[in-house]
Backbone as numpy.savetxt, mean C-alpha at the origin, in Angstrom:
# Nx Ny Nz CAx CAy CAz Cx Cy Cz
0.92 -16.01 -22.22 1.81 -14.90 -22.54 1.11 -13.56 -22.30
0.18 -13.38 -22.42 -1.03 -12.03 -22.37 -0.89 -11.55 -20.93
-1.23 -12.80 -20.33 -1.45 -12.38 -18.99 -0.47 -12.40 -18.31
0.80 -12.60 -18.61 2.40 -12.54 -18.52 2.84 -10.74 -18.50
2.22 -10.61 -19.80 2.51 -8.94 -20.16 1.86 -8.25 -19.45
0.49 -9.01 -19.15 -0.60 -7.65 -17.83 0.29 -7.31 -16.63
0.57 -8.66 -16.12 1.50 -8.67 -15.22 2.29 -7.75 -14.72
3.12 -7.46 -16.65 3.47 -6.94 -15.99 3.30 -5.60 -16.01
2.72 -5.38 -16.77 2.30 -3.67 -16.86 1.58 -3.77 -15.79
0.16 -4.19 -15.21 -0.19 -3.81 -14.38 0.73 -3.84 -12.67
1.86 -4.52 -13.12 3.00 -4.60 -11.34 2.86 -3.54 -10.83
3.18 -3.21 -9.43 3.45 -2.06 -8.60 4.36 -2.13 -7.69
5.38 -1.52 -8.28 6.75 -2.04 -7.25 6.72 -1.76 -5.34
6.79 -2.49 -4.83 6.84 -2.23 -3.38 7.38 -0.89 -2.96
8.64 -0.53 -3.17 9.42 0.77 -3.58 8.25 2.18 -3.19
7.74 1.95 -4.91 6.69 2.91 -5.18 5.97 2.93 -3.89
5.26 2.07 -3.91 4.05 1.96 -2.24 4.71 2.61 -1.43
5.61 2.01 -0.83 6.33 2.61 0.13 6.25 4.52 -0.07
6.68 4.83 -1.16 7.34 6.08 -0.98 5.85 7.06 -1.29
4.92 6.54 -1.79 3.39 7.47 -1.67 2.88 7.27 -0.12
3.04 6.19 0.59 2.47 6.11 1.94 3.21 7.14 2.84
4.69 6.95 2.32 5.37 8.20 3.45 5.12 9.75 2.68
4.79 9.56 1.17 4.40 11.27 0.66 3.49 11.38 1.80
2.20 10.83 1.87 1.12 11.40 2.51 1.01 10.81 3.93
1.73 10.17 4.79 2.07 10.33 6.14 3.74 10.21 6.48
4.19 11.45 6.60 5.48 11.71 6.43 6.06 10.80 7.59
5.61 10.62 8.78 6.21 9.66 9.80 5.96 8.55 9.88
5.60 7.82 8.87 5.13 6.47 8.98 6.44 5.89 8.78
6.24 4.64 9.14 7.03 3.16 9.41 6.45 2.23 8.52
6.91 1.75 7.41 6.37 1.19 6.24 6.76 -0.09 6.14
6.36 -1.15 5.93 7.04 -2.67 6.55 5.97 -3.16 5.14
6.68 -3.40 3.81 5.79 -4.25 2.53 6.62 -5.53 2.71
5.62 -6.38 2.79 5.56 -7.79 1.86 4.72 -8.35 0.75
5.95 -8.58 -0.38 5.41 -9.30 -1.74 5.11 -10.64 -1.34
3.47 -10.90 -0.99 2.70 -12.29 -0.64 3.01 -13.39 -1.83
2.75 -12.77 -2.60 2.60 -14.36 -4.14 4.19 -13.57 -4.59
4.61 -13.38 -4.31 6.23 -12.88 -5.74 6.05 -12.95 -7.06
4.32 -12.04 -7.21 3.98 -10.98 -8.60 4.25 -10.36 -8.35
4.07 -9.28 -7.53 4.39 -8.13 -7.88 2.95 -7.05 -7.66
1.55 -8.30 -7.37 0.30 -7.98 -7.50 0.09 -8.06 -6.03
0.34 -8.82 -5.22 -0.27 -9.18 -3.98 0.50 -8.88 -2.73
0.33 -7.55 -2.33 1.26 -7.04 -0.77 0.24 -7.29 0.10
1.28 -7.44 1.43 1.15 -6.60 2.71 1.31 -5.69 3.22
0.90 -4.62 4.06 1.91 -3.35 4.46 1.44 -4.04 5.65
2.30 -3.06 6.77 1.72 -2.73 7.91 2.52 -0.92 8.34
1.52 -0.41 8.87 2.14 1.30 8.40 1.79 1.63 9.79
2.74 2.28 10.65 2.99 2.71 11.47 2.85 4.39 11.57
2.18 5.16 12.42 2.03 6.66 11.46 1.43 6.87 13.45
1.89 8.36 13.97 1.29 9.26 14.52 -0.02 9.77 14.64
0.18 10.01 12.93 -0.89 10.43 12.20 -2.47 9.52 12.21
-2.24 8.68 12.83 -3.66 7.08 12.98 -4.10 7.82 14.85
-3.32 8.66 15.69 -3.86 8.82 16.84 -5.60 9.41 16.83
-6.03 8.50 17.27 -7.62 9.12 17.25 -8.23 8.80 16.51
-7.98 8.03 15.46 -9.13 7.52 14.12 -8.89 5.75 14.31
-10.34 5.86 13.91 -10.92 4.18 13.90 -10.16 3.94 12.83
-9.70 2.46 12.70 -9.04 1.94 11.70 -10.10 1.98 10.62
-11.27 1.90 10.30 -11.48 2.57 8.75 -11.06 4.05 8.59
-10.98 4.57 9.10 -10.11 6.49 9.15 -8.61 5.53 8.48
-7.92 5.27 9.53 -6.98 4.77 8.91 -5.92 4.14 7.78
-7.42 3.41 7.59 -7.06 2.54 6.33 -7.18 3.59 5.35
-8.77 4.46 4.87 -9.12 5.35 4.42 -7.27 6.01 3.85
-6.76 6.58 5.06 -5.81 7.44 4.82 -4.55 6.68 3.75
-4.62 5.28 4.06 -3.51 4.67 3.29 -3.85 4.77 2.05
-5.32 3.60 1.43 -5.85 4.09 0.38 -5.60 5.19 -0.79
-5.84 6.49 0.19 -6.11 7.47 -0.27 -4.52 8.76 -0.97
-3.46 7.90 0.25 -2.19 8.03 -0.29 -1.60 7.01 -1.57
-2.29 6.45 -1.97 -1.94 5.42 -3.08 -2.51 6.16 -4.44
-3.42 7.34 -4.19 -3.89 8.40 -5.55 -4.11 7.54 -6.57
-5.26 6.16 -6.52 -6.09 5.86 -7.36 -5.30 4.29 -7.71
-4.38 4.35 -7.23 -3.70 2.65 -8.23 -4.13 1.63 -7.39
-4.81 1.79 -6.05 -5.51 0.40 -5.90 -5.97 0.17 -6.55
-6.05 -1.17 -6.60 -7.30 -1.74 -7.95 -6.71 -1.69 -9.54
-5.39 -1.15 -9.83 -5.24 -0.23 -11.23 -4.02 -1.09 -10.81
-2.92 0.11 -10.52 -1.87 -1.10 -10.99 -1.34 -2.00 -9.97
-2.40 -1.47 -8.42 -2.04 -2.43 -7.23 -3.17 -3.77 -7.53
-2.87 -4.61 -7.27 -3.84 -5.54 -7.27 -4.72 -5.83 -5.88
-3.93 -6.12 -4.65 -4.37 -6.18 -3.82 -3.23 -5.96 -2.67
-3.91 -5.29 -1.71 -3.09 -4.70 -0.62 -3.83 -5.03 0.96
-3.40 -6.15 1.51 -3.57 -6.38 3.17 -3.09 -5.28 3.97
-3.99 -4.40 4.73 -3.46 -3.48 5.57 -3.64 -3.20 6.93
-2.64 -3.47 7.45 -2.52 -3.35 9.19 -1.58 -2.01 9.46
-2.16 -1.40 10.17 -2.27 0.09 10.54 -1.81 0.13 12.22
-1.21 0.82 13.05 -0.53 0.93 13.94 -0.13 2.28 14.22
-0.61 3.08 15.84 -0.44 4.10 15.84 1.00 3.97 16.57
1.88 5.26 16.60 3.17 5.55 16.96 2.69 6.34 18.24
């Protein structure tokens, strides 16, 4: 039951993801999948302009960094494939 309730407090709705990745790359193409159907374990794959010229750690970096701290917190884990436009 405990770890029922972490669950779900710690969840991060796909939604949410979505809409901080396009705050901080306004042209991205946002494609989430819920891997296990917690609520803990996505995929993205993010499509962005904004990736022209940076090594995919730049990249990733930028997704990360549009998520303002809930990796790890209330994201659990996030697979990320990155794709320039």
């Amino acid at each position: 039951m405990v770890s029922k309730l972490y669950e779900q407090i710690m969840a991060m709705d796909l939604k949410e993801i979505e809409s901080l990745i396009k705050e901080a790359l306004s042209d991205a193409i946002v494609e989430i999948q819920d891997l296990a159907g917690d609520g803990n374990h996505y995929s993205a794959t993010i499509t962005s302009s904004q990736f022209s010229g940076k090594s995919k750690i730049e990249q990733h970096k930028m997704v990360y960094n549009s998520l303002k701290g809930k990796m790890g917190n209330e994201l659990h884990a996030l697979a990320i494939k990155t794709k320039e436009q």
